[in-house]
N, C-alpha and C positions, 0 to 999 in steps of 0.2 A: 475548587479543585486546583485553580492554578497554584492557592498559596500550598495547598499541600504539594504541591510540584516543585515550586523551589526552596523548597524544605531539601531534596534530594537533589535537584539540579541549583545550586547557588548562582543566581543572579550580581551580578557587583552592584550595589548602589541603587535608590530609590528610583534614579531617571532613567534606570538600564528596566526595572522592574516593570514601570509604567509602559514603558516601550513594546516592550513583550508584551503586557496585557493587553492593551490598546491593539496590537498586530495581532494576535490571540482572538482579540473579539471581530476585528473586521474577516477575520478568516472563516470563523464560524458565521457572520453574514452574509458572506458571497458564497457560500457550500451551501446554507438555506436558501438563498436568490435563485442557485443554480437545483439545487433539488425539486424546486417550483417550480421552477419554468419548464421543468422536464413531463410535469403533469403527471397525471393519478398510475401508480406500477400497484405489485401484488410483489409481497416479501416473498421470499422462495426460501431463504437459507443463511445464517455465516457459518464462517468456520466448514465450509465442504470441503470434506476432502476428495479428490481425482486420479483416476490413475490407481488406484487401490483394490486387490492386489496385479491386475496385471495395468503395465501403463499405457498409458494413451502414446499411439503411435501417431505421428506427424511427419507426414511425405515430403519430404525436402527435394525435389529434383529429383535425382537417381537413389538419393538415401534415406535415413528414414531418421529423425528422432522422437525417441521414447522420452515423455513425462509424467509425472505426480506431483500432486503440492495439494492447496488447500485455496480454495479459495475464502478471500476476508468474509465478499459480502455477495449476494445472489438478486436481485432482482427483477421482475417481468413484467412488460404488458401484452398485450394482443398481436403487435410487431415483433417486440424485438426481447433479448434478453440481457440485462445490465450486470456483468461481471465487476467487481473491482476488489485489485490488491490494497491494503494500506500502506504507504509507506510512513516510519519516523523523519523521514529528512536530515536522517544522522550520515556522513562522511566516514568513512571507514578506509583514513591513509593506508598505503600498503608501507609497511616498514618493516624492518629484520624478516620474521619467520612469515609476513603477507605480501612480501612485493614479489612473488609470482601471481599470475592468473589463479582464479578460483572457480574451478567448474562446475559448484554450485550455485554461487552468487553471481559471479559474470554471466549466466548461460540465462537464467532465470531473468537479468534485465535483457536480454538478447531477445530471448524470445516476447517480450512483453512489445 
């Protein structure tokens, strides 16, 4: 998978390539480490969506905000219940038509 990745993402050079991979593999290590240590859950769901069609209200104080989205990934045990978004790790400068606020993506890490 990775080489098919930077086929689309071009890496500069063999030592940038290795770099990547080698960081790529310890990553997937430590998500497994950490997966484990968390002990036996029950899948519940990706890709849920929330808030559909009316949205989830959250009492802020005296006000209120409404949301929807999708959740990535859903899991459960007997305790508790394991939400998680994915993110890419990609940077998104604001330049010309983005260097205002965006009140869907700002709000969205806001709330998280």
């Amino acid at each position: 998978m990775f080489e098919a990745f930077v086929q689309h993402y071009p890496l500069l050079g063999d030592a940038v390539r290795g770099a990547q991979l080698q960081r790529l593999r310890e990553d997937l290590r430590d998500l497994l480490r950490y997966e484990w240590a968390l002990g036996a859950r029950r899948f519940v769901a990706t890709e849920r969506s929330f808030g559909e069609p009316v949205p989830i209200e959250l009492p802020l104080g005296g006000r209120s905000l409404f949301v929807r989205g999708t959740m990535d990934r859903v899991d459960a045990d007997a305790r508790r219940t394991l939400v998680r978004d994915l993110k890419t790790g990609r940077v998104s400068p604001r330049r010309g038509k983005t260097t205002e606020p965006d009140h869907v993506g700002d709000l969205q890490i806001a709330v998280y």
